[in-house]
C-alpha positions in Angstrom: -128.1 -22.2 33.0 -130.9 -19.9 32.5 -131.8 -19.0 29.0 -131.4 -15.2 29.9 -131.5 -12.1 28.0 -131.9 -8.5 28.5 -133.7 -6.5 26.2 -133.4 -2.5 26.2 -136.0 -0.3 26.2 -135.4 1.0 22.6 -136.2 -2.7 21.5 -139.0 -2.9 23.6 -140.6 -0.3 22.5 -141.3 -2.9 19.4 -143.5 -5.2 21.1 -146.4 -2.9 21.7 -147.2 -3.5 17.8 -145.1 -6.3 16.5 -144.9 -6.4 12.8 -141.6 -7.8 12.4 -141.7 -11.5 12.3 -138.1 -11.7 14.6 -140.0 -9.3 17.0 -143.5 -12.0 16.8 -140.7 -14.8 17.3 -139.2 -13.0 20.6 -142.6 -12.3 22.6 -143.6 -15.6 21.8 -140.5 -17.1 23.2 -140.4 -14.9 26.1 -144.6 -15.7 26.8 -143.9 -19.4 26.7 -143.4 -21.1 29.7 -144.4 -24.7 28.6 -140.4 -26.4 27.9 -139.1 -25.9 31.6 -135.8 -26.0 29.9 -136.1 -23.6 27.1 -138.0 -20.9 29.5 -137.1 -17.5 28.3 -135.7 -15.8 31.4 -135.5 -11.9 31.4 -132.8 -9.7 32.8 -134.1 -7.1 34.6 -133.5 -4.2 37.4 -135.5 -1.1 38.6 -134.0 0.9 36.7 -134.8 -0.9 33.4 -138.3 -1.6 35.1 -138.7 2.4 35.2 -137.7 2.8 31.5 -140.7 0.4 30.6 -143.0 1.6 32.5 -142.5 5.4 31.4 -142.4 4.2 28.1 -144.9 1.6 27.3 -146.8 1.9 31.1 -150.3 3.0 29.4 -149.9 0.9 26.2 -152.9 -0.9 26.3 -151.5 -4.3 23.6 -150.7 -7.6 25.5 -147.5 -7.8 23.9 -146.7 -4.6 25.9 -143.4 -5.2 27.5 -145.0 -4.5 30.9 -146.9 -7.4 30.7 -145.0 -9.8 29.8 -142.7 -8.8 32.9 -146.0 -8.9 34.9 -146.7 -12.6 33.5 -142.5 -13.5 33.9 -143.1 -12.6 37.9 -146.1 -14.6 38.0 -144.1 -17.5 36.9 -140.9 -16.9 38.3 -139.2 -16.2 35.3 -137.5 -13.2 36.0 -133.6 -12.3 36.8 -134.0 -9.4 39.1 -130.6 -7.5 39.9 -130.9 -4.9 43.0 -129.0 -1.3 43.2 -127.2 -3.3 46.0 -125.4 -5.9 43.6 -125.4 -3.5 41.0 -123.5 -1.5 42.8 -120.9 -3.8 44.3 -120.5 -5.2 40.5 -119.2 -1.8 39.6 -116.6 -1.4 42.5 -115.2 -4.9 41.5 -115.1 -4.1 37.5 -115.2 -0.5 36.8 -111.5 0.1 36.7 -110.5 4.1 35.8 -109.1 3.1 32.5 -112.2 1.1 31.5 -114.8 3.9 32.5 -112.5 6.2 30.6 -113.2 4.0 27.6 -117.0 3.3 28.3 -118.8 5.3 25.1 -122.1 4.7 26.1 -124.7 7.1 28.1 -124.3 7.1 31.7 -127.8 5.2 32.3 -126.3 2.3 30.2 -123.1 2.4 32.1 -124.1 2.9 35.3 -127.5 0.3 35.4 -127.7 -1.7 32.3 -124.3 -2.9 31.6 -123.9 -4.4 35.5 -126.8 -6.7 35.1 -126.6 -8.3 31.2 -122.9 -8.8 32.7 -124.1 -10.4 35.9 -126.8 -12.6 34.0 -125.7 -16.3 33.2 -126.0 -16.0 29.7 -125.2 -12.4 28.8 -127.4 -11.7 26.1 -128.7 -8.3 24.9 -130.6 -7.1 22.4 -130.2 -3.2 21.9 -130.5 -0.6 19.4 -127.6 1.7 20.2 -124.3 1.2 18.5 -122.0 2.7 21.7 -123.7 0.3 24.2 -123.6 -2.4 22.0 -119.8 -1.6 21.7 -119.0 -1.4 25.1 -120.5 -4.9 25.7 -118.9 -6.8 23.3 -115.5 -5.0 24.4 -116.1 -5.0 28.1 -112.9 -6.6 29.6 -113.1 -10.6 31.0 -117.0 -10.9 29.9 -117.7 -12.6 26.3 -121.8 -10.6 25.3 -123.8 -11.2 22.7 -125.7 -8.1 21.7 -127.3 -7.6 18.6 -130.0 -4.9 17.5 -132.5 -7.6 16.2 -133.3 -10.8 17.8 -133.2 -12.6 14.8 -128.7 -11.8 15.5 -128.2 -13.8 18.2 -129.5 -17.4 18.6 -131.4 -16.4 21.8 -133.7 -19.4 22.1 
């Protein structure tokens, strides 16, 4: 099993100047590639991909969540989810009655639950309490989310 996790753009947004020491901890985990079995894998889509790069595209830090995606291609490190299987996860799962309790924003419902659901581990680290909600209440998938890393034993 990959050691998978998907990290929101509102956490990303973190990295560009890390003070936290959980935050250090993370991008070092996620820039190490040297323990084939504890790679750090991360969950990604185009969607998500578009939310970095808007918000972090011309951040010019190398712990810029851009590049570390850049350096996770490179080495193969990257769980990549396409509109296609995104799409066919939500005609399988999205039943009317759980839509109708979905609290999140429609972004989160409609391109960032799908994939941490789809991802071996489903891990995901995000700061907003209604996304957070719906993951950990999203029928027949068990997530760990949490709004720090140093909340879910990610490594």
């Amino acid at each position: 099993m990959k050691k998978d996790i998907f990290i929101d753009c509102n956490v990303a947004k973190n990295f560009a100047n890390p003070m936290d020491p959980d935050y250090k901890e993370l991008i070092k985990w996620l820039q190490n590639s040297t323990n084939p079995l504890g790679n750090a894998y991360l969950v990604i889509s185009k969607k998500l991909m578009e939310e970095y790069v808007g918000s972090m595209g011309l951040c010019k830090s190398d712990t810029n969540i851009c590049l570390i995606v850049g350096l996770l291609q490179a080495q193969g490190r990257l769980v990549f989810f396409t509109s296609k299987q995104i799409k066919e996860f939500r005609r399988v799962h999205y039943k009317k009655k759980i839509c109708r309790n979905l609290t999140c924003t429609q972004k989160d419902r409609e391109f960032h639950i799908p994939i941490i659901l789809m991802s071996d581990r489903h891990f995901a680290l995000a700061i907003d309490d209604n996304f957070i909600y719906d993951l950990k209440h999203f029928p027949g998938f068990t997530v760990k989310a949490a709004k720090r890393p140093a909340h879910i034993n990610y490594t």
